[in-house]
N, C-alpha and C positions, 0 to 999 in steps of 0.2 A: 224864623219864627214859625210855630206849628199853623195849620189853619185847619177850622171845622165847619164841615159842609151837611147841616141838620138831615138826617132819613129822608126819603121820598115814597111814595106809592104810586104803584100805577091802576089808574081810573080809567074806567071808558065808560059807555061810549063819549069819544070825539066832540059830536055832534049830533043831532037830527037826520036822519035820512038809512039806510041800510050802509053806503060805504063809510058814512064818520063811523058807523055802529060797530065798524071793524078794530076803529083805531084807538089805545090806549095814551094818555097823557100822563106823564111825571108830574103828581102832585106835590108839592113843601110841605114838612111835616114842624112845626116850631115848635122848639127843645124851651123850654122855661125853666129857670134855677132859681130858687126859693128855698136861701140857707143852703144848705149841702144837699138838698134834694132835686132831682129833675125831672119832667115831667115833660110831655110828647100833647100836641094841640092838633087841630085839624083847623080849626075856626077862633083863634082866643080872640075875644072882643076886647076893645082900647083900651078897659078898665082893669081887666086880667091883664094885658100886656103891662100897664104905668104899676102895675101889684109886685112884678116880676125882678129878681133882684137883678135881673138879666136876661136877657127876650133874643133868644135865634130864631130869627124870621124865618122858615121854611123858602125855599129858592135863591139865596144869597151865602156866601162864602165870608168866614170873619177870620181876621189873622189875631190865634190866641197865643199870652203867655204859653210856659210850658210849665205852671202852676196849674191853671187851666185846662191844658193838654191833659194832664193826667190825670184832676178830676171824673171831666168825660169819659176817660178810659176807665179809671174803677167805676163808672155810673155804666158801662156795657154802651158807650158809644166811639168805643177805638175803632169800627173801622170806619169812623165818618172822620177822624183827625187824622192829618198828614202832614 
């Protein structure tokens, strides 16, 4: 079975102080699909998430159909499915 692992970004700084200010963190980016549409969150609130016909949390791995699989892929998310 294929699995999709939603986009990330990298954030800094870390933390407070000059050496966190050096360091970047992998943020989760959560993919939403609403009908054959999908759509990229940074922050979706609990309302927006229960709206979603389907909610990929940003930092978590889901094992999908390969109905699915190739959704994502014409939606321009093939290289996050494997």
């Amino acid at each position: 079975m294929p699995t999709f692992r939603p986009p990330t970004v990298r954030e800094g700084p870390a933390g407070p102080g000059a050496l966190f200010g050096r360091y970047k963190l992998n943020e989760g980016i959560t993919v939403l699909k609403n009908g054959a549409a999908y759509t990229q969150w940074r922050n979706p609130s609990s309302d927006t998430l229960a709206a979603a016909t389907i909610a990929y949390r940003g930092g978590y791995e889901y094992t999908i159909d390969a109905a699915e699989a190739a959704a994502l892929t014409a939606a321009g998310y093939g290289a996050y499915v494997t």
